[in-house]
C-alpha positions as CSV (number, residue, x, y, z in Angstrom):
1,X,19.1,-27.9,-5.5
2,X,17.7,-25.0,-7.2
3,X,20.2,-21.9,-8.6
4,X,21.2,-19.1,-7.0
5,X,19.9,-17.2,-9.9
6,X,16.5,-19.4,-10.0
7,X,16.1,-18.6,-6.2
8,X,17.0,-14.8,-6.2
9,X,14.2,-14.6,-8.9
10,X,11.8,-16.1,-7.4
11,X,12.1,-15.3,-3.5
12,X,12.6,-11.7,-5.0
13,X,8.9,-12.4,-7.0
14,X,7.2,-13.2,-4.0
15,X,8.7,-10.5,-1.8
16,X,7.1,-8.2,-4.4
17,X,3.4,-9.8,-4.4
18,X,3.7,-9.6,-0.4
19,X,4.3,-6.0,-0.8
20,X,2.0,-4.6,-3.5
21,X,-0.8,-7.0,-1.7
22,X,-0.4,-5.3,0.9
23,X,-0.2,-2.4,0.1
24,X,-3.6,-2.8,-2.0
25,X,-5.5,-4.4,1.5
26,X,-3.8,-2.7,4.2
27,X,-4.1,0.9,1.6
28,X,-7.9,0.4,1.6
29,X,-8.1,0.0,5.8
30,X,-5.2,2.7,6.6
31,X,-7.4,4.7,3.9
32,X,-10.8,4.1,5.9
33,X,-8.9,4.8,8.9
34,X,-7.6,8.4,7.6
35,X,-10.7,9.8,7.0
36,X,-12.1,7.9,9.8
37,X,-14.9,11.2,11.6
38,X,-14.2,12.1,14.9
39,X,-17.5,13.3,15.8
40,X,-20.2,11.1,13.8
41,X,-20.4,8.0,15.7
42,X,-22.6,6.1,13.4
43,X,-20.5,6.8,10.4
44,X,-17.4,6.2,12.2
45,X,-19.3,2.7,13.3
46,X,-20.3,2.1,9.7
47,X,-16.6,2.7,8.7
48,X,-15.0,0.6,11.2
49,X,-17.5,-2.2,10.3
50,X,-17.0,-2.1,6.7
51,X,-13.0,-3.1,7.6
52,X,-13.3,-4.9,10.8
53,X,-13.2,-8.8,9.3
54,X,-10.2,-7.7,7.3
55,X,-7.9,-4.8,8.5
56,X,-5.5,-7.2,11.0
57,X,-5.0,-10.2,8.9
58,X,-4.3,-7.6,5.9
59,X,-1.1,-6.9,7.8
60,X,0.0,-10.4,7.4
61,X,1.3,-9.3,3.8
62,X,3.8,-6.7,5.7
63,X,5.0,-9.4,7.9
64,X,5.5,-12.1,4.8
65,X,7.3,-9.5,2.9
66,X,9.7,-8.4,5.9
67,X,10.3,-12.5,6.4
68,X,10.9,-13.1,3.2
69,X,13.5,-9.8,3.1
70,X,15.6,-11.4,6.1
71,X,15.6,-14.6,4.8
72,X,16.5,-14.7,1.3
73,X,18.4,-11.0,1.3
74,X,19.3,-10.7,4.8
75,X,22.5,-8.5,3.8
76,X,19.8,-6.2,2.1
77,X,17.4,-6.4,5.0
78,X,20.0,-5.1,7.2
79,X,21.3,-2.5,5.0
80,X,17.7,-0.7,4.3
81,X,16.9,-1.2,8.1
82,X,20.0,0.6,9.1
83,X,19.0,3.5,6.8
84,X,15.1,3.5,7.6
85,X,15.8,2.6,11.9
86,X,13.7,6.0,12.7
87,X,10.5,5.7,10.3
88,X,10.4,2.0,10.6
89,X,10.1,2.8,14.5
90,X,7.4,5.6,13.6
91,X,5.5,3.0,11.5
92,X,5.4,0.5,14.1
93,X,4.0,3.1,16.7
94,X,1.7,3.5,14.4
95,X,0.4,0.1,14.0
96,X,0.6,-0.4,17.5
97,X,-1.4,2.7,18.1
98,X,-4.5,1.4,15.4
99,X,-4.1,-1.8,16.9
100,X,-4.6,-1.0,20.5
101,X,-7.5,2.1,19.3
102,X,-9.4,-0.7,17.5
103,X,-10.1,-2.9,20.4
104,X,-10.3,-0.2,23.2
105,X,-13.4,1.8,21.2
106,X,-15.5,-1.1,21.6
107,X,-14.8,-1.1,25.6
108,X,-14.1,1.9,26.3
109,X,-17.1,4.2,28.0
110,X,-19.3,6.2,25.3
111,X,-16.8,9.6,26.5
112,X,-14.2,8.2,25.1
113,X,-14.9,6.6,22.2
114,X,-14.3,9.8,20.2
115,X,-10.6,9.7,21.8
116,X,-10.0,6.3,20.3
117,X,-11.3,6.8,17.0
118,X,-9.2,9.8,16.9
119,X,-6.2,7.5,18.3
120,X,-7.2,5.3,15.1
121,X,-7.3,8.1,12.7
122,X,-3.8,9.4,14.0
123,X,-2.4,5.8,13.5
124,X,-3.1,5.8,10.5
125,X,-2.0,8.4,9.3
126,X,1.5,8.1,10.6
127,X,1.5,4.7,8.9
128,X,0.6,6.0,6.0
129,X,3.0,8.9,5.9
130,X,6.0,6.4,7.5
131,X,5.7,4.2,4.6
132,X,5.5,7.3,1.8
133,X,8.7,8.8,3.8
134,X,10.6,5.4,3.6
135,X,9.9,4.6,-0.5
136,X,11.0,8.2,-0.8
137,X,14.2,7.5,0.9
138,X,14.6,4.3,-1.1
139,X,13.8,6.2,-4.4
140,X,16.8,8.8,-3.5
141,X,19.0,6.0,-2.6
142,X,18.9,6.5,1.0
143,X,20.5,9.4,0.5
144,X,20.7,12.1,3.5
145,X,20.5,15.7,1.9
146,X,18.1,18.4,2.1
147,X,16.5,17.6,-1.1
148,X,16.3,13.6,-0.2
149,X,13.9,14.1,2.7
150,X,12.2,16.9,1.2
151,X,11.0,14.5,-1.6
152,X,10.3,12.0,1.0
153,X,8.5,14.1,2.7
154,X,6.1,14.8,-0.6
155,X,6.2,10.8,-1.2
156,X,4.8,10.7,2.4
157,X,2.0,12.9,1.7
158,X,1.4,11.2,-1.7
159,X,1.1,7.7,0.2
160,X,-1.7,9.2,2.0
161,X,-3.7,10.3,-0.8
162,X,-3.0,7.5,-2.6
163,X,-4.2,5.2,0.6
164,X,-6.9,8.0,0.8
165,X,-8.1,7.1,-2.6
166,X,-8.6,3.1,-2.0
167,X,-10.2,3.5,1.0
168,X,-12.7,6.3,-0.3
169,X,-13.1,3.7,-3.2
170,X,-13.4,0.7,-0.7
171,X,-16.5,3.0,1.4
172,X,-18.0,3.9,-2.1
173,X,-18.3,-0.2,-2.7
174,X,-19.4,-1.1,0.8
175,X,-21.3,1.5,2.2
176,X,-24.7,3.1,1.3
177,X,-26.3,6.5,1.7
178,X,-24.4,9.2,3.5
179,X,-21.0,7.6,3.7
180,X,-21.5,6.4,0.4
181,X,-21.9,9.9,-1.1
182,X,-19.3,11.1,1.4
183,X,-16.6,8.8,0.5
184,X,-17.5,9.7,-3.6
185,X,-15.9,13.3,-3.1
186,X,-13.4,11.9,-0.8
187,X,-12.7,10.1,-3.7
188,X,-12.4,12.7,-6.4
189,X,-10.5,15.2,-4.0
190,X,-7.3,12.5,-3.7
191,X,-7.9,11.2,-6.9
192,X,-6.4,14.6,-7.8
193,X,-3.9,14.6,-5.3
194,X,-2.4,11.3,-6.1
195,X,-2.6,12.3,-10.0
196,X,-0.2,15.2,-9.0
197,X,1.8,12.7,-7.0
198,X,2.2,10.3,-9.6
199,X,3.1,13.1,-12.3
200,X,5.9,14.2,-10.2
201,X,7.4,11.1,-9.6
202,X,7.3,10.2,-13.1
203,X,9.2,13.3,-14.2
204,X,11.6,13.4,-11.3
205,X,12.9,9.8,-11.4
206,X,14.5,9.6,-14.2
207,X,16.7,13.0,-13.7
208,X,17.7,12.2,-10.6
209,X,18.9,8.9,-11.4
210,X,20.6,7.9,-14.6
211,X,19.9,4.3,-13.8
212,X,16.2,4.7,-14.0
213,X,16.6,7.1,-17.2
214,X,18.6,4.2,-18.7
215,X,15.6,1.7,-17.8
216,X,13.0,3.9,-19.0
217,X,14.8,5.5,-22.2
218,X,17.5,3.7,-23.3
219,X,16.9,0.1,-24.3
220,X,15.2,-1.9,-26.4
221,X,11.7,-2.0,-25.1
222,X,11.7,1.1,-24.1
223,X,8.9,2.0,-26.5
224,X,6.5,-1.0,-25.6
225,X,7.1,0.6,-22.2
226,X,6.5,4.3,-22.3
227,X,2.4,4.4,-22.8
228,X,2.1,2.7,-19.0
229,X,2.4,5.9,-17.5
230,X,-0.3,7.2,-20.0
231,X,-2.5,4.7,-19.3
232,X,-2.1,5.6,-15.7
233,X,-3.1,8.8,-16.3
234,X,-5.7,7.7,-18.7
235,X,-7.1,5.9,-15.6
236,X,-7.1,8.8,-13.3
237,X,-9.2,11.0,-15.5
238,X,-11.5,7.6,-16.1
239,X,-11.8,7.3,-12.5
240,X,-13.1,11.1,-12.1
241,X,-15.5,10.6,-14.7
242,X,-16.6,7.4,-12.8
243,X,-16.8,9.0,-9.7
244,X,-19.1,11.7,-11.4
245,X,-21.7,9.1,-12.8
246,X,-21.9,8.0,-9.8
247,X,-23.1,11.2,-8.0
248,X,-26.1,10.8,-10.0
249,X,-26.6,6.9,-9.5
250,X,-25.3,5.2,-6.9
251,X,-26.9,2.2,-7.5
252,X,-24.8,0.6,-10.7
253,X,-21.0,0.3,-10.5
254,X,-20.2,1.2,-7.4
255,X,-17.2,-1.1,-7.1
256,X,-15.3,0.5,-10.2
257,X,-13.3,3.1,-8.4
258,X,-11.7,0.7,-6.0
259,X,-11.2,-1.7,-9.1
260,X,-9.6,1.7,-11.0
261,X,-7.2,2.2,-8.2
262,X,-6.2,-1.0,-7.9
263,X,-5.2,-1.3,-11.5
264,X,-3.3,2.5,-10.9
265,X,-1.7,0.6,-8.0
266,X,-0.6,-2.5,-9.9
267,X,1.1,-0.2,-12.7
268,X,2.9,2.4,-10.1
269,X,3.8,-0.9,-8.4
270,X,4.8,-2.2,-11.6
271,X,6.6,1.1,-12.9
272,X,9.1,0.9,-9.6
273,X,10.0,-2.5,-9.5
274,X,11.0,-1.9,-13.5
275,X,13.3,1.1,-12.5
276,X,15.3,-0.8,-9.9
277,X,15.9,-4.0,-11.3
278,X,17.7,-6.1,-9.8
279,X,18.7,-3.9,-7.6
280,X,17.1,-4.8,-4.1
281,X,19.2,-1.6,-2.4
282,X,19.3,1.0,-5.7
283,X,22.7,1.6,-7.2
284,X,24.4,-0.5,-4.2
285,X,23.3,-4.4,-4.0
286,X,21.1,-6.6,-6.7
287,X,19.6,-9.9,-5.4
288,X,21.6,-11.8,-6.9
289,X,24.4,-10.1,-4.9
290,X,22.3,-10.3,-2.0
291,X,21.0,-13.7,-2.2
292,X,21.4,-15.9,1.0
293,X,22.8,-19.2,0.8
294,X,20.9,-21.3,-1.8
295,X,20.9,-24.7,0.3
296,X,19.3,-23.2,2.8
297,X,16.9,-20.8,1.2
298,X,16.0,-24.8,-1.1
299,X,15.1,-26.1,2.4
300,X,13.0,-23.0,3.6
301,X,10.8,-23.2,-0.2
302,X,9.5,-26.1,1.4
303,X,7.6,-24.0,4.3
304,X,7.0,-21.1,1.6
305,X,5.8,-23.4,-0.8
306,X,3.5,-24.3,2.4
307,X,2.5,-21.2,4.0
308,X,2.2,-18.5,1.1
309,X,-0.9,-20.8,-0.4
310,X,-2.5,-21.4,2.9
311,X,-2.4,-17.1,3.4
312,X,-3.5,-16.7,-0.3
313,X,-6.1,-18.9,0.7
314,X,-7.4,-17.8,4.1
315,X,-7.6,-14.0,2.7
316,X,-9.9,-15.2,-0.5
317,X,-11.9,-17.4,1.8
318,X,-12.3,-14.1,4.3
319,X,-13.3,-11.7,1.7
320,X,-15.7,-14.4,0.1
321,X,-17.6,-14.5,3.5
322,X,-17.6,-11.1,4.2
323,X,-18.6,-10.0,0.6
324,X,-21.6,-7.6,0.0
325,X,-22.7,-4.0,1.9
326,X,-21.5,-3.0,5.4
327,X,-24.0,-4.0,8.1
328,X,-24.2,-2.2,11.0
329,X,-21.4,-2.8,13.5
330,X,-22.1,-5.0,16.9
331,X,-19.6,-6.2,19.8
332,X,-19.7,-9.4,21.0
């Protein structure tokens, strides 16, 4: 049998790939969906297209993490669903509301197509916003204060310019023409926004938590550690400069800016997992605290060890297939 500590590290490993994964594929197609048109039907088909293989099997990622959560940290899952009960409801409206807008614009009657693309738009958004609101709650340690919500309410907003941003990027390397240029200053508008977003958070963590400050400023590799948040912002002021070149040619690199943001993403991703180490609830519960017991999380490696491959694998295979420029969109 494997130990505890052995298990909480690497259950709490794979809980983290299932969630910056997803956030990386579902970002891109909540991203498309937020600045989804309501009144261009082409573009809006184009749009739609350019995510259709992928968008519901990118939420399998949200699913694997949640699993993974309530099985190896169920104590963990049960505290940070108690504190995020309302959001977490919101966010699932909101899935359910893209879900069931996705299907019902290809049957429903040309009138009210524009509804459900507006149904999709709106769904996204609140899943974008959810999500922001809840890793702001988690940030202030679920605390309930006036200034707890009010920066969750800013990390909510920041979570949709940052989906913005990879799903204007995503457009930029898929589409052609008028979306293409479109998504470019899409693009460049929250490219800015989610630069501010990141500032803030960078500057606000650590004094509102001495843990983070500690993590950040007060051990040994401290130093090695410091220039990632200037690279990040290295690679915002790359991407704009990116995203200008590319107003005059189109034609050549038009998959950096997705690439850029996914590298911004990995490091943000990166930067909060290093705060709250080991800490699975902040300041409350590590996972090694919060582990399950190990017999039984050895027996269920078994299906992990199983099914985590066979996802990784099914995903590469789908976006190998589907590779190259949006073609136009057709029901079947």
């Amino acid at each position: 049998m494997f130990s505890a500590e052995y298990l909480a590290l690497l259950y709490s490993a794979l809980m983290a790939l299932a969630i910056i994964v997803y956030a990386v594929l579902d970002g891109y197609d909540l991203g498309v969906g937020i600045l989804l048109p309501g009144n261009n039907k082409p573009s809006a088909d184009t749009m739609i297209a350019s995510i259709g293989p992928f968008w519901d099997a990118n939420e399998t990622w949200l699913v694997l993490a949640v699993g993974l959560a309530l099985i190896a940290f169920p104590t963990a899952h049960s505290i940070i669903l108690q504190a995020l009960y309302l959001p977490i409801a919101f966010m699932l409206l909101g899935l359910i509301l893209r879900g069931v807008a996705f299907d019902f614009r290809a049957k429903a009657k040309t009138r009210y197509r524009q509804t459900w693309d507006r149904c999709f738009k709106l769904g996204s958004l609140i899943t974008a916003f959810t999500q922001g609101y809840m890793l702001g709650l988690y940030v202030m340690s679920f605390e309930h204060s006036l200034a707890s919500h009010l920066f969750a309410t800013l990390s909510g907003v920041g979570v949709i310019a940052a989906y913005t941003l990879i799903g204007a990027g995503w457009l930029i390397m898929k589409c052609e023409g008028e979306i293409q240029n479109s998504a470019i200053r899409w693009c460049r508008l929250s490219n800015l926004i989610a630069l501010l977003g990141v500032l803030a958070v960078s500057v606000v963590n650590p004094l509102i938590n001495a843990y983070v400050q500690t993590r950040w400023f007060g051990t040994e590799i401290s130093l090695l550690l410091l220039p990632l948040p200037l690279i990040c912002m290295v690679l915002f002021v790359i991407q704009d400069r990116v995203l200008v070149k590319l107003n005059d040619n189109t034609s050549h690199g038009c998959w950096l800016p997705f690439a850029i943001t996914v590298m911004i993403f990995l490091l943000c991703f990166f930067g909060l997992v290093y705060s709250f180490f080991p800490y699975v609830v902040p300041g409350t519960l590590t996972i090694f605290e919060a582990l399950a017991d190990p017999s039984a999380l050895t027996f269920m490696l078994y299906g992990v060890v199983l099914v985590v491959p066979a996802i990784i694998g099914y995903t590469l295979f789908s976006y190998r297939v589907f590779w190259g420029k949006t073609q136009d969109l057709s029901y079947y």
